[in-house]
N, C-alpha and C positions, 0 to 999 in steps of 0.2 A: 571376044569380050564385048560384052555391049555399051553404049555409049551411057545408060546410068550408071556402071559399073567403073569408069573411069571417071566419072565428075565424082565419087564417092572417094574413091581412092586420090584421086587432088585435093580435095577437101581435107584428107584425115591427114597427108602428107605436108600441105598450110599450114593445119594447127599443129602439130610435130615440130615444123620447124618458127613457127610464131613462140610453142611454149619453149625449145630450147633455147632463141632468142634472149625470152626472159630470163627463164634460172640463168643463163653466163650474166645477162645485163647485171643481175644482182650482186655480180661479184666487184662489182666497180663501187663502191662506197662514198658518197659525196652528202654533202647538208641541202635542202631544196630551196631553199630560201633563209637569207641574210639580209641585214640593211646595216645603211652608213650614212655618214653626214658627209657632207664639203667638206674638205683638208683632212679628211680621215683615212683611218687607216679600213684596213679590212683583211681576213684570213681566208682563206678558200679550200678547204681540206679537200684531200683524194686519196682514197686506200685502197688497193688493189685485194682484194680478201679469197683464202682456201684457193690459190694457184693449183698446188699437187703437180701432175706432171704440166700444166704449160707453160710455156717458156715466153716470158715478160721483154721484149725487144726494145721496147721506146714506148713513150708518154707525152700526150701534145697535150697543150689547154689553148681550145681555142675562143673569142669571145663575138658575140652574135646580139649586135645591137639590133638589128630588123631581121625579119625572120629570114632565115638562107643567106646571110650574109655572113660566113665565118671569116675569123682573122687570125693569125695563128701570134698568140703572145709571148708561150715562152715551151719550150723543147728541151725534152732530157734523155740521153741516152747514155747507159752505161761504161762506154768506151769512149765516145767524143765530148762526152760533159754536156751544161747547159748552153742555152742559147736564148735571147729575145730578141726577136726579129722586127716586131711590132716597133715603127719608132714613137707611134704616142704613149707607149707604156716604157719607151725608154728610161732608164733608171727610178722606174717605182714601181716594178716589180721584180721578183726572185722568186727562189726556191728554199725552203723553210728546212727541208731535208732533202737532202741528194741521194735519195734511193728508188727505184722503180716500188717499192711497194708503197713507200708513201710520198709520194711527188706534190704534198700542199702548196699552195705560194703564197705571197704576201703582197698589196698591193698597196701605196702608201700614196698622200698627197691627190686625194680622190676628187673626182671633178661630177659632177652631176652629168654630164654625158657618159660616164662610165655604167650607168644602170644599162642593164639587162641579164643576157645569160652566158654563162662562164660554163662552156664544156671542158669535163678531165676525159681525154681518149687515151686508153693503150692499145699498141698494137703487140699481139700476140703469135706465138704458134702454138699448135696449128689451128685454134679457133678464130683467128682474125680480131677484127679492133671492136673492142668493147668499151661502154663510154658512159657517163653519167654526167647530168647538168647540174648547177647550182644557178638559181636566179638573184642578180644583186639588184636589190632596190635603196636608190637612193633617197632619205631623207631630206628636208628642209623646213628647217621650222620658219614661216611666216614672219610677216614684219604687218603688225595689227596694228589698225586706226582707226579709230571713227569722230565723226565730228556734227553737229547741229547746224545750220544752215540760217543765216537770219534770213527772214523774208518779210514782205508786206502782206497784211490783209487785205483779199480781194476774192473774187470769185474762181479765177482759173484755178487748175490744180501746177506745182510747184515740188521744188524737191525739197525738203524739210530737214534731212537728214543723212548721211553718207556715211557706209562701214567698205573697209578693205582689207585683204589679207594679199599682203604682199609676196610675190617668190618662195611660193610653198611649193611642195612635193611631198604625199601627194597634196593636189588641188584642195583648199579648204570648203567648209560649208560654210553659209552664213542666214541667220535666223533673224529674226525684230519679235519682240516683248512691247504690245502697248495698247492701251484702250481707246485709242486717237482710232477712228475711222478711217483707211487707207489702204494703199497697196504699197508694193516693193518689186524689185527685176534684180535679176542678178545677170552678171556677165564674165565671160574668163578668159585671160588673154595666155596664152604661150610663151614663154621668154626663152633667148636666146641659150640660155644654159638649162633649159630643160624642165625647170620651175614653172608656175603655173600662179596667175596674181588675179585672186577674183575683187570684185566690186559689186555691190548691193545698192541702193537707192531707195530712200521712201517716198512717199510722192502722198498730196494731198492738199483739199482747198481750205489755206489758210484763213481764221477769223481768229479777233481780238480772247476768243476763250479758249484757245486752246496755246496762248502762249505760258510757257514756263510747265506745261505738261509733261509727265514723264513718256523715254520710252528708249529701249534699252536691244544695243545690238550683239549676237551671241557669235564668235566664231569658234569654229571645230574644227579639228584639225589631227591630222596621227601622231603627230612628234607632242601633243600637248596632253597633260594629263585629266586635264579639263575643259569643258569650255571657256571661253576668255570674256565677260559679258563688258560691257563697255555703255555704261550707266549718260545716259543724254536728259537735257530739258531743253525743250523745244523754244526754238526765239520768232516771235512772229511779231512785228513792228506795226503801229498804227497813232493814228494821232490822237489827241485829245477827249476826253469826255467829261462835263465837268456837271458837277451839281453842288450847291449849295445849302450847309447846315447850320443847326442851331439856334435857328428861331422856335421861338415857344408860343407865339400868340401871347406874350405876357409883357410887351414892350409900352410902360405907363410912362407916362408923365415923374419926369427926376427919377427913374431908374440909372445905377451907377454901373451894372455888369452885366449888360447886351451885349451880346459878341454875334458874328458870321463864321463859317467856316467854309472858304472854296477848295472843292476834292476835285482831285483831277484822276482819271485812270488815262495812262497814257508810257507807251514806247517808243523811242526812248523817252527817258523821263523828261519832265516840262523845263524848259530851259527859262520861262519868265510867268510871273503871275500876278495882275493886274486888276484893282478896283477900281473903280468911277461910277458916278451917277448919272444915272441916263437924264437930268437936267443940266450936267456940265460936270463942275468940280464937287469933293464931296465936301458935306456939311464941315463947320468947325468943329463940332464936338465930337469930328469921328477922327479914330488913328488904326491906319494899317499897319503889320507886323508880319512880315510873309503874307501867309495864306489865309491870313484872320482881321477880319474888321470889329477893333473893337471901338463902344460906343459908349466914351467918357460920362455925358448924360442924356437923355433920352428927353429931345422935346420937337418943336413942330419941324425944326427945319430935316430931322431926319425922317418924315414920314414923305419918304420917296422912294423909286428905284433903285437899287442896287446893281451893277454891271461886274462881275469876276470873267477874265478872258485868261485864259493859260494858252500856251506855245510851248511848243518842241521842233523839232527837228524836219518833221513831217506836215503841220499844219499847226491850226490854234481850232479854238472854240470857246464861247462865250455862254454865260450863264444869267437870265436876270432875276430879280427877286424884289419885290416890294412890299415895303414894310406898313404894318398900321401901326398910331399910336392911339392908344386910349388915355383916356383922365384918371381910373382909378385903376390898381392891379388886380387881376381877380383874384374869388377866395381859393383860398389854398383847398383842393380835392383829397377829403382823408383815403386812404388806400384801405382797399375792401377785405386786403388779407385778413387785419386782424380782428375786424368783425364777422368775418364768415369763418374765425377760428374760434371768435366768444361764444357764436349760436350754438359752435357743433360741437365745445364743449358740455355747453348747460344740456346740449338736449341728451349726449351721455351721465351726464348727473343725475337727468330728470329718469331716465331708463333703470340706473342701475338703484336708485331708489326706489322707485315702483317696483319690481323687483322684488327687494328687501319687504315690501309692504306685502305683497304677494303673499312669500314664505310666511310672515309671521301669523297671515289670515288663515295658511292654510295651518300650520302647526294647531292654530289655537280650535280650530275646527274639528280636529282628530283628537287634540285632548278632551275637549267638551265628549267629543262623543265616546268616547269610551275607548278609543285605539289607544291610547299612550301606556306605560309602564305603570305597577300598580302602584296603591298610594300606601298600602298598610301588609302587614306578614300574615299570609294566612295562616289561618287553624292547624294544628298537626292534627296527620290524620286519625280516625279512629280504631280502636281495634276490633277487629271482627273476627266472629267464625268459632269463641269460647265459651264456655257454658258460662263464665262469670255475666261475658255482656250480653249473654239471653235473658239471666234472669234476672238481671239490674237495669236493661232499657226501659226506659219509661212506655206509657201505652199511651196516654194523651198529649205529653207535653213533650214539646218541639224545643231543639235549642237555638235560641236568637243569637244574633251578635251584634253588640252596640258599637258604631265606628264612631272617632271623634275625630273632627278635621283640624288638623294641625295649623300651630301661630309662627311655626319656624321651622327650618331646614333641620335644627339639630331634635326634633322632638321627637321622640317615643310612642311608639304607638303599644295598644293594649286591645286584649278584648276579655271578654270577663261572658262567665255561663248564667241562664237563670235556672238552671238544672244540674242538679248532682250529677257525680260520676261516679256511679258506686263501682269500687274493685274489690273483689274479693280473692281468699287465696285458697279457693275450691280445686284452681288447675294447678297449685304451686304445691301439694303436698307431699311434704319427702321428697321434697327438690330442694332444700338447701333455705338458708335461713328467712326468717318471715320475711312477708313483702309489708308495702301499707306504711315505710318507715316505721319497721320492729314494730309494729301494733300486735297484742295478744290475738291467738286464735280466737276466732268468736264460739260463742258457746251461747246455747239455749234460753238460760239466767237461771232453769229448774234447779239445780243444785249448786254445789262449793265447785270452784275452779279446780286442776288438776292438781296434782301436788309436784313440785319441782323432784325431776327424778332422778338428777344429777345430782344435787346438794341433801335430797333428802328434807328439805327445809316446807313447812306451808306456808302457803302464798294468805295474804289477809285478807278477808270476803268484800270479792267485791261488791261496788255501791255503784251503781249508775250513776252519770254525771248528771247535773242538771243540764236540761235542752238547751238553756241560755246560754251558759257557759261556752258549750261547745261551739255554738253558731258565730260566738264571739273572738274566740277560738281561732278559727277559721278565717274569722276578715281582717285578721292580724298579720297574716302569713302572706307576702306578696307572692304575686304568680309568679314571677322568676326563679323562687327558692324553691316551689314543690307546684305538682301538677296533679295533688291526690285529692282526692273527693271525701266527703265525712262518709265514716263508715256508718254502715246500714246492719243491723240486724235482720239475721233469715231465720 
C-alpha cells in the first residue's frame, strides 16, 4: 500500500471518528449560556437525551474558572447517591432531580468568582463519557457618578469633570456629550471580586466663558436598560470684572434721577461693593444703595470721578467713570419709527390712488372709443329672400336711423324709419288668415270687391281713404304696438 494511500485512509478514519464524537456529544443537552447577579440564585440544566441501548453509570459537573482548570462540584450515582466535594460550593449547591437522565443543579448565594464554565459529564457504556458546557456569567449592575469639578481660569489645561462606574461586570462604557473644546481618558481597574470600576476624565483650558456650560456624561452598561446620562454645568472660578452703567450724557443742572449702576461678572459672587470719588469722599448729594449710586440732585460738586471696586473671594477690580455736568438738559430726540412709518404710509396712499387714477383714464379711453357695451337696441333684422320684399324695396332711398342720447339710466331708447315697409300677403296665400293686422286683400280698385262667400252678404263699395287721414293714422300708433308699414297698392 503506498504511502498516499494511507494518509487518505487516516484522514477518512479522523473524520469518522471527529463526526461520531459529534452525534454522541449531542446527546448531552445543557443551556450555552446563563447570567446571574451577586446573592443570586441560578439553575444549571443537564439531560442526557435517546440513550437506547447505553448504559448511563455516573454524571460529574465539573466547574472551569480558567481554562484546564476543572473542579469537581457535585457527583451522582445511581447506587451511592450524591456527593459535593467541592468545599466552596459547600452548601449552595445540589441536585434538582436525582436521576441519571436529568442530573440539573441548583447553585444558590452566588459570588461573582463563580463565573465561568459549568461542565455536565456522563460516563457511559460502552461509549465512554460524554459532556456538555454551560457558561455562567456573572452580572453586576454599577454604582454611577459623576461630578463637575470647580476650577480657576488660567491657561493650563485641568480636569473640569469626572464620571464613574463603579463594580460593574461586565466592564461599563462611558461617553461625554458637549460643545466645550476638550478631551477625555478613560481607565479600568479590576476589583477583588471580579467587577471591573471604570473612570473617565475631561480635561480642558479653563476661561471665564465657558463657566456654567453644559455637558453631559453617558454610561453603558449590560445589566441597564439604557444609558444612564448624568447632566453637569461646568464651575470655572475667577475674579471680578466690572463696568459701569447708566449714564445718558443728560446730567443738567437740578436734575432729581441720576443714577450709576456698578456690574460685576464674577465667581464666586462678589462678597463687597464699593463707591468713592477719586477726589476723596463722595459729594453730599450723592447716596449709595448696593450697587447703585444714586444722585439726589445734580450740581458742580458731582461733576468728578466716580471709583466702583467689587471683591470676591479670588481678587477685586475697580472701575472709574467721570461725569460731566451741563447747564441745560438737551432736547428730547423724537424716535424715527413713527416717522418712517408716516412716509411709508402716505407713499402707499399716494400708489394706490394713482392707481385708481390709472383705471378710470383707461376705462374712459375705451368708452370714448368705441370698446364699451352699446348704448341703444338695435334694429330687428330684416326679412329677405320673398317676393314681397323684392317688390316693396325701395330703389333710391336708404333707411336712416336717428339715435337720441339719453338724460338718464332709466330712459328708453327708440328709432323710427324715414321709409315704408311695405308687406304684402303675395307669400301668405291660403296659408291661413290675413296678415297686415286683418287688412282686406288688396285688389286692383277696377271693380266692386268680392262678395262675402261665407254669409252670402255684399261688402259696401269701397272708397279710398284720404292720403291724410292715413299718414295720420300711422303716427298715432307707437312702435311698440305694431311694426307694420302703410299698405301700398300693386
Amino acid at each position: 500500500m503506498s504511502d498516499f494511500t494511507m494518509i487518505n485512509c487516516c484522514l477518512i478514519l479522523g473524520a469518522c471518528l471527529l463526526s461520531s464524537q459529534a452525534v454522541w456529544s449531542q446527546r448531552v443537552r445543557v443551556e450555552y449560556e446563563v447570567t446571574s447577579n451577586p446573592n443570586g440564585s441560578v439553575n444549571l440544566r443537564c439531560e442526557f437525551t435517546d440513550s437506547g441501548s447505553t448504559k448511563l453509570t455516573q454524571v460529574s459537573w465539573m466547574f472551569e474558572r480558567v481554562e484546564g482548570d476543572r473542579h469537581n462540584i457535585a457527583v451522582y450515582h445511581p447506587t451511592y447517591g450524591a456527593s459535593f466535594p467541592n468545599k466552596d460550593f459547600e452548601g449552595r449547591v445540589r441536585f434538582t432531580h436525582s436521576t441519571l437522565e436529568n442530573p440539573s443543579i441548583r447553585i444558590d448565594k452566588l459570588r461573582m468568582a463563580d463565573a465561568g464554565r459549568y461542565i455536565c459529564e456522563y460516563a457511559t457504556y460502552p461509549s465512554g463519557n460524554e459532556q456538555g458546557t454551560t457558561t455562567l456569567i456573572m452580572l453586576a449592575k454599577p454604582q454611577n457618578s459623576a461630578t463637575a469639578i470647580p476650577v480657576q481660569a488660567g491657561s493650563s489645561e485641568v480636569v473640569v469633570a469626572r464620571c464613574e462606574a463603579a463594580q460593574g461586570k461586565p466592564e461599563a462604557t462611558i461617553s461625554w456629550i458637549t460643545a466645550i473644546a476638550g478631551r477625555y481618558n478613560h481607565t479600568s481597574v479590576p476589583e477583588i471580586d471580579g467587577t471591573v470600576t471604570v473612570k473617565s476624565e475631561y480635561r480642558m483650558i479653563p476661561t471665564p466663558a465657558e463657566n456654567g456650560k453644559d455637558i453631559t456624561c453617558m454610561v453603558n452598561q449590560r445589566t441597564q436598560n439604557e444609558p444612564k446620562p448624568f447632566h453637569l454645568k461646568l464651575v470655572v472660578e475667577y475674579p471680578p470684572t466690572v463696568t459701569i452703567e447708566g449714564y445718558d450724557n443728560n446730567w443738567y443742572m437740578g436734575r432729581t434721577d441720576a443714577v450709576l449702576i456698578c456690574e460685576a461678572d464674577a465667581n464666586p459672587e462678589p462678597t463687597s461693593v464699593t463707591w468713592t470719588a477719586a477726589s476723596g469722599q463722595l459729594p453730599p448729594s450723592v447716596w449709595v444703595e448696593h450697587n447703585r449710586l444714586l444722585v439726589r440732585k445734580v450740581d458742580e460738586t458731582v461733576n468728578t470721578t466716580f471709583v466702583c471696586e467689587v471683591k470676591n473671594s479670588l481678587g477685586s477690580a475697580k472701575k472709574e467713570f467721570s461725569a460731566t455736568v451741563i447747564d441745560q438738559p438737551l432736547p428730547k430726540v423724537t424716535s424715527a419709527g413713527p416717522v418712517i412709518g408716516g412716509i411709508i404710509a402716505a407713499i402707499m396712499i399716494l400708489c394706490l390712488i394713482g392707481a385708481g387714477v390709472a383705471m378710470y383714464h383707461k376705462r374712459r379711453q375705451r368708452t370714448e372709443n368705441g370698446e364699451g357695451p352699446p348704448k341703444h337696441k338695435p334694429p330687428p333684422p330684416m326679412k329677405s329672400g320673398s317676393s314681397t320684399e323684392m317688390l316693396n324695396k325701395p330703389q333710391d332711398k336708404a333707411t336712416t336711423i336717428t339715435e337720441t342720447q339719453p338724460l338718464s339710466n332709466t330712459e328708453t331708447y327708440y328709432y323710427e324709419t324715414n321709409s315704408a315697409e311695405p308687406v304684402t300677403d303675395l307669400d301668405d296665400d291660403n296659408m291661413g288668415p290675413p296678415v297686415n293686422g286683418g287688412t282686406p286683400n288688396v285688389w286692383d280698385g277696377s271693380g266692386h270687391p268680392p262678395d262675402n262667400e261665407s254669409t252670402n252678404e255684399t261688402l259696401p263699395p269701397y272708397e279710398p281713404a284720404d292720403q291724410n287721414d292715413i299718414e295720420a293714422s300711422h303716427a298715432s300708433i307707437a312702435r311698440e304696438e305694431s311694426f307694420m308699414s302703410q299698405p301700398m297698392l300693386v
